[in-house]
Backbone bond lengths (Angstrom), bond angles and torsions (degrees), N, CA, C in turn:
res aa  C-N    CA-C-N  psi(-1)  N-CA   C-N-CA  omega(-1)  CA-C   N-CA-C  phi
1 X - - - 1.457 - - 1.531 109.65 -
2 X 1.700 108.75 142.29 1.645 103.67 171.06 0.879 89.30 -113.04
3 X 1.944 105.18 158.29 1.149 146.86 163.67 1.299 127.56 -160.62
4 X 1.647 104.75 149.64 1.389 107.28 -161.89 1.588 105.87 -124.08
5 X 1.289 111.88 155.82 1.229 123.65 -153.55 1.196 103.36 -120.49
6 X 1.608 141.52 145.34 1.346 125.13 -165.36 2.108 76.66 -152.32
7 X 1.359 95.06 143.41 1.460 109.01 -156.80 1.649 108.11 -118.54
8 X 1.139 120.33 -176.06 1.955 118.22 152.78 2.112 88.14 -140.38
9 X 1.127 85.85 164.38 1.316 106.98 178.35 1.745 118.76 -157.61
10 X 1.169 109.41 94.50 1.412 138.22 -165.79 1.591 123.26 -117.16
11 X 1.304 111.15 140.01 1.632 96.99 168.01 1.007 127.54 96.99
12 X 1.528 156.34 -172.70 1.213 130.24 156.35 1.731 133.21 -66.25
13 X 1.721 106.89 31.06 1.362 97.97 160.13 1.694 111.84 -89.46
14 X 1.398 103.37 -21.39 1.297 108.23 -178.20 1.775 138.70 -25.67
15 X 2.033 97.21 -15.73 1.417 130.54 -162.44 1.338 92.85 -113.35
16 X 1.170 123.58 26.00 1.870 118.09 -165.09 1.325 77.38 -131.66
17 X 1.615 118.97 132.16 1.278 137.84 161.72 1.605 125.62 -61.76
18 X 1.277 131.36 -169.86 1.355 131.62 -177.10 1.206 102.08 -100.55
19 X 1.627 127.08 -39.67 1.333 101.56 174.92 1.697 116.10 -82.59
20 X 0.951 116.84 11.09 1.715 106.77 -175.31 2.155 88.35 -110.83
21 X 1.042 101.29 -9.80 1.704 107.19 175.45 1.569 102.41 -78.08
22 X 1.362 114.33 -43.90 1.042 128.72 166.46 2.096 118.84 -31.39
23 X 1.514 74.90 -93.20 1.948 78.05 173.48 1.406 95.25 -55.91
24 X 0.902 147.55 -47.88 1.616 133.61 -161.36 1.813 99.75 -43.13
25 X 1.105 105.12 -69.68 1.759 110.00 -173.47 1.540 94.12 -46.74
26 X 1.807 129.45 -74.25 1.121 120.25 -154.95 1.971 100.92 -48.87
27 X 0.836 128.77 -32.99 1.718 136.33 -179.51 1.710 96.49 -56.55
28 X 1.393 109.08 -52.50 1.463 108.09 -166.30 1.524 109.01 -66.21
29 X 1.189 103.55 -57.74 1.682 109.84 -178.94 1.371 125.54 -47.76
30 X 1.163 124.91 -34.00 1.643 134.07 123.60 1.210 119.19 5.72
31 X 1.859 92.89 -89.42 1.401 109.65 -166.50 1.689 103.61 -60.79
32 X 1.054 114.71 -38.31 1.556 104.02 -176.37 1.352 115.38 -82.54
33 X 1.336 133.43 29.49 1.342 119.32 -160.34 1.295 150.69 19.67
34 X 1.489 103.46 39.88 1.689 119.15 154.74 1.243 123.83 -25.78
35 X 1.389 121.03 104.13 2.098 98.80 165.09 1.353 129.97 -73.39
36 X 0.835 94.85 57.74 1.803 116.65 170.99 1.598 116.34 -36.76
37 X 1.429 92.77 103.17 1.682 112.42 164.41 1.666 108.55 -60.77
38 X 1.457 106.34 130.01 1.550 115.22 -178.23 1.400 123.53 -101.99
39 X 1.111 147.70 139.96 1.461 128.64 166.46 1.516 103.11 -72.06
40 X 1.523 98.27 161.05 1.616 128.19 174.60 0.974 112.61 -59.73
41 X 1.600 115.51 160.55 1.644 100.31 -175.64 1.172 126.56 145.81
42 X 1.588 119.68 162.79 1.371 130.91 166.31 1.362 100.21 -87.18
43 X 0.958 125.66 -26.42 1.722 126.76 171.62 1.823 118.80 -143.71
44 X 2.049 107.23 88.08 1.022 79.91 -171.48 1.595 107.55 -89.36
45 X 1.194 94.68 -172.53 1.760 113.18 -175.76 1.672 90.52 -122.48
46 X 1.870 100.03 157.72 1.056 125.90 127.69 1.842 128.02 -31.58
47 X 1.196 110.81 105.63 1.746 101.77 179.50 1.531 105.30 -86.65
48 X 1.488 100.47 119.82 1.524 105.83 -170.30 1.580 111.14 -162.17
49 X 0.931 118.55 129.80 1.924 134.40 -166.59 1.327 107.33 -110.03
50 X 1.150 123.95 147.07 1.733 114.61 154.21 1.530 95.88 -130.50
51 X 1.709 94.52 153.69 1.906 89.32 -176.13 1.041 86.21 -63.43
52 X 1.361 112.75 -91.88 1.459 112.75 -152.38 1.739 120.44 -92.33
53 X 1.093 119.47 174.46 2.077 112.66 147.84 1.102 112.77 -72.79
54 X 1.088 135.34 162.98 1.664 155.19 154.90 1.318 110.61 -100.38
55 X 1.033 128.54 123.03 1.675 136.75 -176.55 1.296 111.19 -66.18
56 X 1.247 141.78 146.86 1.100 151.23 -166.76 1.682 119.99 -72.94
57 X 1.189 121.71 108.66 1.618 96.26 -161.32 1.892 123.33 121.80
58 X 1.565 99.78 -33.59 1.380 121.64 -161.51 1.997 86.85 -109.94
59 X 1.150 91.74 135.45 1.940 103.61 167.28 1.749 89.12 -112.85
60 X 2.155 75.44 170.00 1.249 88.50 -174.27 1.399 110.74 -156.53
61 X 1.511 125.76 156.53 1.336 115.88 168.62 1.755 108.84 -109.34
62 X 1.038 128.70 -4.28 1.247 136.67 -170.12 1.445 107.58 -118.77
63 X 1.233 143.73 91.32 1.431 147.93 -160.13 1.520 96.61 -157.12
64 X 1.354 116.11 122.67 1.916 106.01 169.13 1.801 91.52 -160.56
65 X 1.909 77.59 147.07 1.745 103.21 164.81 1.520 124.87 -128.34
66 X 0.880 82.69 -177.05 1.907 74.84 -165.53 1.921 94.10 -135.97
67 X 1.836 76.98 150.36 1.470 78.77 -175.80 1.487 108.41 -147.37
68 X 1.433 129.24 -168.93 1.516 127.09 -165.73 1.617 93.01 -134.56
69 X 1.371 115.06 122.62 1.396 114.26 154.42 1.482 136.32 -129.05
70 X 1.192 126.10 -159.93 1.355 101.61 -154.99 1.789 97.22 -111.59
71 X 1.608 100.17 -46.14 1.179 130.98 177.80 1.607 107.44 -130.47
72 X 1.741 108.73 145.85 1.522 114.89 168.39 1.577 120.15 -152.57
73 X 1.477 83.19 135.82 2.076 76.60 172.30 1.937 104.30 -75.91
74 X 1.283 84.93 -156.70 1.293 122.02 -171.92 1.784 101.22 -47.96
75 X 1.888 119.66 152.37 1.321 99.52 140.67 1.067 135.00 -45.24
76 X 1.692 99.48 -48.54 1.779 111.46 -160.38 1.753 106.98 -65.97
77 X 1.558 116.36 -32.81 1.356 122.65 173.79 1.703 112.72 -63.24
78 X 1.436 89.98 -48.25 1.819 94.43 -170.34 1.594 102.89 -37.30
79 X 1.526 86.48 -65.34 1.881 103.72 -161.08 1.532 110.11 -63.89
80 X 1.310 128.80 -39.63 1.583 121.42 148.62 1.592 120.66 -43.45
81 X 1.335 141.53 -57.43 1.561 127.68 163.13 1.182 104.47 -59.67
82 X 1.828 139.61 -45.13 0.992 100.83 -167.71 1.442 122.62 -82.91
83 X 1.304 134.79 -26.41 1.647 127.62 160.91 1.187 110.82 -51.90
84 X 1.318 139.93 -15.57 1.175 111.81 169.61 1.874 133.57 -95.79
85 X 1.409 94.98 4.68 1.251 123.31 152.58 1.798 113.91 -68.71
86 X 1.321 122.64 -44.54 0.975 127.08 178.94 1.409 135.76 -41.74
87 X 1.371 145.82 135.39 1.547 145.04 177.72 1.777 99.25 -98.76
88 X 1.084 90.22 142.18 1.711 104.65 170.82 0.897 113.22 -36.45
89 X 1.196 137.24 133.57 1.660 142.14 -147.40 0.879 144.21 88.41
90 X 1.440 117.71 -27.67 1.802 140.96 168.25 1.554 115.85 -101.58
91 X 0.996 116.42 134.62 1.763 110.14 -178.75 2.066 87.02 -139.36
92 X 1.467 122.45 114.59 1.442 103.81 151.65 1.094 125.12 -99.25
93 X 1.238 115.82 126.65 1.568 146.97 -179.31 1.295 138.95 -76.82
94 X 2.112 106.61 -7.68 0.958 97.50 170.77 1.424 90.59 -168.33
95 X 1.707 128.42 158.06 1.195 128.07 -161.78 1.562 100.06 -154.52
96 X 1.312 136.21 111.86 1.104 128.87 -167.07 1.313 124.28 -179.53
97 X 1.662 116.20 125.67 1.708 127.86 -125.93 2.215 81.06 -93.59
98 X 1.329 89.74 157.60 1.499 108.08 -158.15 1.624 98.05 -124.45
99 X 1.433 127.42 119.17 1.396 129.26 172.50 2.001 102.78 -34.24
100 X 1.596 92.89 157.27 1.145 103.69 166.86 1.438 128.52 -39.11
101 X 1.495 93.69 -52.55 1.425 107.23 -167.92 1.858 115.40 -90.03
102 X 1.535 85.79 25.12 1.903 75.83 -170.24 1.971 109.16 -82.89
103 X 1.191 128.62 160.78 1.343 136.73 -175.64 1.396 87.84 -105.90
104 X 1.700 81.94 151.95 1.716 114.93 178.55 1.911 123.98 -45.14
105 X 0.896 111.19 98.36 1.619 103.82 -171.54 1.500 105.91 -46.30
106 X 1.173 145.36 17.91 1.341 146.22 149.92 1.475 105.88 -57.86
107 X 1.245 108.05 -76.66 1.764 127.26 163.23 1.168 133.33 -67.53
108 X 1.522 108.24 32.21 1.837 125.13 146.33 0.723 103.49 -151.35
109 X 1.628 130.29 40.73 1.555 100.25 154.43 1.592 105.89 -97.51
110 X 1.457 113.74 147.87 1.609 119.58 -165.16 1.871 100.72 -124.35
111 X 1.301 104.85 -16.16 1.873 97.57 177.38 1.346 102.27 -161.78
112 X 1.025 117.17 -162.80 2.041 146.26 -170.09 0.966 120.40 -174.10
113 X 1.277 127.24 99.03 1.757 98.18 163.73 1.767 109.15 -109.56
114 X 1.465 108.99 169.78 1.061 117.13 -161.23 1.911 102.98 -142.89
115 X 1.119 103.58 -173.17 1.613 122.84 -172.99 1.612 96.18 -130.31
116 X 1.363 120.74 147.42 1.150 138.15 -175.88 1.648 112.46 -140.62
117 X 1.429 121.89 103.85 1.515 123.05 -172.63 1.139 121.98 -131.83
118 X 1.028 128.33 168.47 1.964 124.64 170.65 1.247 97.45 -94.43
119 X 1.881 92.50 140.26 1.263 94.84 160.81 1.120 119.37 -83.06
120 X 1.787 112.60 163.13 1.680 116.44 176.91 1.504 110.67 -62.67
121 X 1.368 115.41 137.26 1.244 124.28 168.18 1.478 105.66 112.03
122 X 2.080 112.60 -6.03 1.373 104.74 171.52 1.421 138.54 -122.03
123 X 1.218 136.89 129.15 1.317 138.51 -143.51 1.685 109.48 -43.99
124 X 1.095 136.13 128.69 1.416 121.99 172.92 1.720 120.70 -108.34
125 X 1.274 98.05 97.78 1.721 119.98 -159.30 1.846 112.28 -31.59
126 X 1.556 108.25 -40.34 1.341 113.57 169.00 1.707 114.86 -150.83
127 X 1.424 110.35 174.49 1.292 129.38 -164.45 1.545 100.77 -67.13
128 X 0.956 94.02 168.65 1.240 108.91 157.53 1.390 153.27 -49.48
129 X 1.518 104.52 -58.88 1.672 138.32 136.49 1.769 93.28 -30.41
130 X 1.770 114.66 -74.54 1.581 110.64 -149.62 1.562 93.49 -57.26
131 X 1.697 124.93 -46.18 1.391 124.06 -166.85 1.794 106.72 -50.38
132 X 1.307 126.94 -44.51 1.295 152.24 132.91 1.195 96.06 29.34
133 X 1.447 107.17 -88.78 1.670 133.44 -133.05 1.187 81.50 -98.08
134 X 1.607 143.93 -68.35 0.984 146.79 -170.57 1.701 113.85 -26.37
135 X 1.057 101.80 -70.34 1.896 128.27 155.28 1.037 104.07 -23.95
136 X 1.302 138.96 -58.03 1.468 144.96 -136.81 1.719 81.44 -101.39
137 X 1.407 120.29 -61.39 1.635 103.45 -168.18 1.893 121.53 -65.18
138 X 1.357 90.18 -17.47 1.431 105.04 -179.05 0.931 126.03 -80.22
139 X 1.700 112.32 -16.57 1.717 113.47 -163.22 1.849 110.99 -150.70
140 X 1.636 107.79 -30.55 1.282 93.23 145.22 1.657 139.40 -121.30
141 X 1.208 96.36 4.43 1.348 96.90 169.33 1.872 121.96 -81.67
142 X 1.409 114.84 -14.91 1.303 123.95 164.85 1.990 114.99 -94.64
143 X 1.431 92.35 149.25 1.364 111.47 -172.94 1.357 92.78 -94.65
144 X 1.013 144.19 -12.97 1.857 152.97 -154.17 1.489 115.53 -151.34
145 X 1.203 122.11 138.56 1.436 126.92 159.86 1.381 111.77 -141.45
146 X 1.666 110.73 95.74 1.174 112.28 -157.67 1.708 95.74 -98.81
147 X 1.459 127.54 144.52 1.381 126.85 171.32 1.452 97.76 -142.03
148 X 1.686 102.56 161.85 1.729 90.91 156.90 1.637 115.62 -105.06
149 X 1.222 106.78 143.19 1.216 104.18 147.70 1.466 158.69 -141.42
150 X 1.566 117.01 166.82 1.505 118.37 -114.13 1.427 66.96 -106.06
151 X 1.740 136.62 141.02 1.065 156.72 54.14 1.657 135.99 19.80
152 X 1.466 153.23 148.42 1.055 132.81 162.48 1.317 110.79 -93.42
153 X 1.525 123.31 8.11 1.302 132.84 158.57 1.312 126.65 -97.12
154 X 1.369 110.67 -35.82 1.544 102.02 -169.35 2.199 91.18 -162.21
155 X 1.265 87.26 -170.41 1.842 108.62 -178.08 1.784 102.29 -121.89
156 X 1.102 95.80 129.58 1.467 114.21 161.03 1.811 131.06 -109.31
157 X 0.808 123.21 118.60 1.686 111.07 159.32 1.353 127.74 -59.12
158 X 1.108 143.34 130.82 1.402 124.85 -151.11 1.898 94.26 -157.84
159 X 1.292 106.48 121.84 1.426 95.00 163.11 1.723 122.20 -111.61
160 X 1.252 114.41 138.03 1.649 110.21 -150.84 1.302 113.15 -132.23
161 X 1.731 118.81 27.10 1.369 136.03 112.75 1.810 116.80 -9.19
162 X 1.305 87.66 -77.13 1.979 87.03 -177.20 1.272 120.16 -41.44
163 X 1.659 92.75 -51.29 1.232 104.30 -154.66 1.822 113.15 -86.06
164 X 1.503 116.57 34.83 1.135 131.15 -169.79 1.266 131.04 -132.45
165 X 1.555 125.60 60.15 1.658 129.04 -127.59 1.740 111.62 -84.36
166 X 1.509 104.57 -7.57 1.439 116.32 178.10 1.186 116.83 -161.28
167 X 1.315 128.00 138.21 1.890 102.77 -174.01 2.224 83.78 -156.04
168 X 1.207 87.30 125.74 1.666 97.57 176.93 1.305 124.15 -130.48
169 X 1.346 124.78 135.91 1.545 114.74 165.06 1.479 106.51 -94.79
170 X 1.441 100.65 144.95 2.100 91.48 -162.12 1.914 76.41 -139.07
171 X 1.538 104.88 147.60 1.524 118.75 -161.22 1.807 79.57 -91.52
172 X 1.112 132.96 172.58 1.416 148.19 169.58 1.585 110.74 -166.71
173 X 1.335 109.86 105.67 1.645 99.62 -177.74 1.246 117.56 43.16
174 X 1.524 125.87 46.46 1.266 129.04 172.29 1.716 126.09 65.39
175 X 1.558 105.61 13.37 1.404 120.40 158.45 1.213 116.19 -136.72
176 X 1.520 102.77 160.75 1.428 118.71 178.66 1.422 131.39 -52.21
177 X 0.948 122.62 108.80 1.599 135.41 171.78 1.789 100.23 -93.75
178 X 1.401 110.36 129.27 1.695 109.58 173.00 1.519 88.64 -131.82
179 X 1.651 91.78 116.86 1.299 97.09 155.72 1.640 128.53 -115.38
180 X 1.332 117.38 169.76 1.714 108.54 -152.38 1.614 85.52 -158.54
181 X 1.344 92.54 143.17 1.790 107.51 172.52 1.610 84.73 -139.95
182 X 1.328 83.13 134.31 2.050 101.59 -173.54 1.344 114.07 -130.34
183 X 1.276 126.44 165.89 1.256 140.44 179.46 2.100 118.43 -88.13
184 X 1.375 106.39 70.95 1.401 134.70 -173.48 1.762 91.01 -80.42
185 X 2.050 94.67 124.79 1.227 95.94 174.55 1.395 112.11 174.78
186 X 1.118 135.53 -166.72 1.704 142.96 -174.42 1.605 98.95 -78.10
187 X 1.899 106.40 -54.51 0.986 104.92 -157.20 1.710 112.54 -109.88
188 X 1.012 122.37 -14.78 1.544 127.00 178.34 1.747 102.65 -129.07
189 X 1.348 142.68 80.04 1.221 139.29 167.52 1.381 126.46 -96.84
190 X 0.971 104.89 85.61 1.745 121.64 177.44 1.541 106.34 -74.61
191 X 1.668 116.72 101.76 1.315 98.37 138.38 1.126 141.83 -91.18
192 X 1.400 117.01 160.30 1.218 123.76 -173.13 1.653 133.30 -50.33
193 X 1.123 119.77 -35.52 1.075 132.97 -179.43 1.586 115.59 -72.66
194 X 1.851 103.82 -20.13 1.581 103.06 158.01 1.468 133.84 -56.21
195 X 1.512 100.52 -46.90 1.324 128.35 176.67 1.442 111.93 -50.96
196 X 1.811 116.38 -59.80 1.486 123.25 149.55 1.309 108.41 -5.03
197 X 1.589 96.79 -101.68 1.710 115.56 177.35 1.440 124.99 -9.16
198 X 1.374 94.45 -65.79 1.437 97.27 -179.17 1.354 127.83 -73.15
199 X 1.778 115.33 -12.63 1.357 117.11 167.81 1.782 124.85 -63.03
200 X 1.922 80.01 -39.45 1.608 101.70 177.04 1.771 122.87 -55.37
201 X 1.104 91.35 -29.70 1.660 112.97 -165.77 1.788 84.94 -84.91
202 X 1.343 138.45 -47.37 1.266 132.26 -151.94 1.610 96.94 -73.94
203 X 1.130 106.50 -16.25 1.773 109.12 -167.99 2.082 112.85 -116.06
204 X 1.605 92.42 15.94 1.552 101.28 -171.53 1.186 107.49 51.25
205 X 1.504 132.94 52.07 1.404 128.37 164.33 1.550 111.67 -124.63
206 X 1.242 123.92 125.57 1.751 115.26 176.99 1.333 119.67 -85.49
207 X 1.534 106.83 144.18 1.253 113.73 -163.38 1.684 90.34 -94.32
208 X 1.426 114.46 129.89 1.197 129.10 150.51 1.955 127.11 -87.67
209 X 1.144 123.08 93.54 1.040 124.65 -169.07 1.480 114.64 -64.50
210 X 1.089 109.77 -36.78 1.771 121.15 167.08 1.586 102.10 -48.22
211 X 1.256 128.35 -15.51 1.507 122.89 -157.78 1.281 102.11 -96.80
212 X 1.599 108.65 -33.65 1.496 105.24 -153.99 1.939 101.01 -114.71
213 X 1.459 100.28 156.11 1.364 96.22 -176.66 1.719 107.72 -124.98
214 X 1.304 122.88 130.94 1.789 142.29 -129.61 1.237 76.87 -110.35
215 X 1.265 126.05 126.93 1.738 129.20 164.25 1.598 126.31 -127.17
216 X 1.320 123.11 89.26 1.524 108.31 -169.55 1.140 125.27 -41.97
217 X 1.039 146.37 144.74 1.603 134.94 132.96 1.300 118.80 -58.67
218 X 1.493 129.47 -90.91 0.507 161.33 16.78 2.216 150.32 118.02
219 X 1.295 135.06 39.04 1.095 109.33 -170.00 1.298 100.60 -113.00
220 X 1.254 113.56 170.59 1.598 127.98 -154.82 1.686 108.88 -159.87
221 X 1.764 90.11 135.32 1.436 97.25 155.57 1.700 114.68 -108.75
222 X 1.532 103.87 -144.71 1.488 104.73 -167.99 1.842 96.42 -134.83
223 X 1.278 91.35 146.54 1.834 111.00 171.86 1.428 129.14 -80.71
224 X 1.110 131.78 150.91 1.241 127.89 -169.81 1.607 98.35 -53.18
225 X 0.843 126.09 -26.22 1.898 138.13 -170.72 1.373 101.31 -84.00
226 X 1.708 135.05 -19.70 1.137 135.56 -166.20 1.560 119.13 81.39
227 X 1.287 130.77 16.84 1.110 142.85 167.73 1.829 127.43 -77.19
228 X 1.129 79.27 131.90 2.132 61.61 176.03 1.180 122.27 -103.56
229 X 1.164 114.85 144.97 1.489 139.25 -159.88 1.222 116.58 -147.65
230 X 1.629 113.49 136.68 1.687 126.97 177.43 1.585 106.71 -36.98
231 X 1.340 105.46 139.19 1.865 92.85 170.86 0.832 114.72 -79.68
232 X 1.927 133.28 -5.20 1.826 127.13 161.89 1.666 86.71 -58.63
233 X 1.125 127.23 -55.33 1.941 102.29 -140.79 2.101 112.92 -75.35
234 X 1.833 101.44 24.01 1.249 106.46 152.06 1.543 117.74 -100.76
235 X 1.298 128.10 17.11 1.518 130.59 -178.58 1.835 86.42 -119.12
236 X 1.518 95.55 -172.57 1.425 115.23 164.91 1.418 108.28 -145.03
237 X 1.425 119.93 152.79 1.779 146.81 175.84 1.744 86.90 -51.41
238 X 1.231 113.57 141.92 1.679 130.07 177.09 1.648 95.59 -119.22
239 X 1.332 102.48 127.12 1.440 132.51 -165.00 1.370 114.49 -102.86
């Protein structure tokens, strides 16, 4: 049976990479007694995917992997043993068995969106209102947002309009909240914090990345209708 697992990641794990996130789960699934389907082999493994990485630094509430088992209880059981396997920082949020025929959530995920904030303790260059207007000349008053981008092979021209399916300044206790739903994928992956950048730069202001803290919501594929949707709401709750 597949099933995919949809996670939060908060706190000071946020500084824990994907591959040490990695063994972390295979350690957990263990501890909770998962019946974990193995690959064949002189060395099998755990069979286990994650759509995407999470950047180092950035939390999240939308994070999921998928896995193969042999036998399973309940959602409501799964997700009770498995949080309690869990270390401060991880909460899973959702547990839920996936048709035969479903593909690797690596290869559907189609976007992300996220929240973009200052952290406490750092200067916030303008208001709210100014972040506002800024926004507004940067993102709807242009038909284009042309940047390059840098590769460790080469430079591209890239315009990232398309690739930008919602982008908001939202007031929060009298500071800026930027939120952004982006085009997450194999072949066009915009992060967010580019988009930032380049707003910052449109208004002669520098983006300090140390300042701001990257928060998923959120990742998503697409519906037979072309809609996007959580990659849990292609499984169902196990009863």
């Amino acid at each position: 049976m597949k099933i995919r697992i949809k996670f939060r990641k908060y706190g000071a794990l946020k500084f824990v990479g994907h591959l040490d996130m990695m063994r972390y789960f295979q350690k957990a699934l263990k501890r909770a007694g998962i019946d974990m389907k193995y690959s064949e082999g002189f060395n099998p493994h755990m069979i286990m995917s994650f759509a995407a990485p999470l950047g180092v630094g950035i939390t999240s509430d939308g994070e999921y992997f998928d896995i193969e088992v042999l036998s399973t209880k309940s959602t409501a059981e799964s997700l009770k043993i498995l949080n309690e396997a869990m270390v401060e920082g991880v909460e899973v949020t959702s547990y839920v068995a996936l048709p035969d025929t479903a593909k690797k959530s690596m290869s559907l995920v189609a976007a992300a969106d996220y929240e973009i904030f200052y952290k406490e303790g750092y200067e916030i260059p303008r208001s709210v209102a100014e972040f506002t207007e800024i926004y507004r000349n940067f993102y709807e008053k242009q038909s284009e947002i042309l940047i390059v981008k840098k590769t460790k092979k080469s430079e591209r021209e890239m315009d990232l309009k398309p690739l930008i399916y919602d982008f908001q300044v939202q007031n929060r206790n009298a500071a800026p909240v930027f939120y952004l739903k982006v085009c997450t994928g194999s072949v066009d992956n915009i992060k967010p914090e580019l988009v930032l950048a380049s707003m910052f730069e449109s208004a002669g202001l520098t983006y300090h990345p140390e300042a701001m803290q990257i928060h998923k919501l959120e990742t998503y594929t697409k519906n037979e209708q072309g809609d996007f949707i959580p990659l849990d709401a292609l499984g169902e709750n196990i009863v």
